[in-house]
N, C-alpha and C positions, 0 to 999 in steps of 0.2 A: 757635523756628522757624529752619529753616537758611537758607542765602543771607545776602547782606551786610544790613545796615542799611540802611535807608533815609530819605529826610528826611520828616518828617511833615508834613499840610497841612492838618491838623484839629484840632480842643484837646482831646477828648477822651481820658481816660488810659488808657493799656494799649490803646489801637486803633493795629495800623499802618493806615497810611494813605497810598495812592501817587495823584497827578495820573496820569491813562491818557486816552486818545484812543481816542473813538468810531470805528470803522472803519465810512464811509458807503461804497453800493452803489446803482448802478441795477440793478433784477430786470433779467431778460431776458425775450423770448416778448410780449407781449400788455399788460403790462403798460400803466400810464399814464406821460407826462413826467414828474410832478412824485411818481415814489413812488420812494423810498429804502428800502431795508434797513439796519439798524446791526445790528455784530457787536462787541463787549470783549474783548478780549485779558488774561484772568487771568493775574497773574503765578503760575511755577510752585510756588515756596514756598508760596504761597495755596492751590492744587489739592492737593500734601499733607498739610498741616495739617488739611483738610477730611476725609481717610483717603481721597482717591480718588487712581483710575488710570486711565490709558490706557483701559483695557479697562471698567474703569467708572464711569462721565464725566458720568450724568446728573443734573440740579440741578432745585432749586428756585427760582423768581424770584419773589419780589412785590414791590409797590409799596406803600409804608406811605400810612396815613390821607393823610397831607399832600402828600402828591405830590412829596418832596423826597429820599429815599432809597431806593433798589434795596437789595434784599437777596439775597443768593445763600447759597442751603445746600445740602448735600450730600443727596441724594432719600435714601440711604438712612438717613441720621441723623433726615430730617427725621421727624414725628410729625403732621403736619395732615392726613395721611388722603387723600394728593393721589396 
């Protein structure tokens, strides 16, 4: 993968792994006080390695069984029929 190294924060082998910060938001319009939107910030090494681009950007997100891992894939690699 290109870009520099990074320190890892996981023990799993052969995964990089970077600490990122949730980007929180009040909607606007109508919305209620207490509702937030979150946005992630993919590092861009991550976005190529995936074989996207700019031009095409759309992913796959799930949530596993346990409620403890986000997964992101590339929609067109992905295979689940989504």
């Amino acid at each position: 993968m290109k870009g520099k190294p990074t320190r890892a924060y996981g023990k799993e082998k052969g995964m990089e792994q970077r600490r990122l910060k949730l980007i929180a938001r009040h909607p606007g319009g109508n919305a209620s006080r207490g509702c937030y939107g979150f946005k992630l910030s993919v590092p861009t090494a991550w976005v190529y390695a995936l074989g996207m681009t700019a031009e095409e950007c759309e992913v796959i997100v799930s949530l596993d069984a346990d409620g403890k891992r986000i997964i992101i894939e590339s929609a067109k690699l992905s295979y689940n029929g989504l």
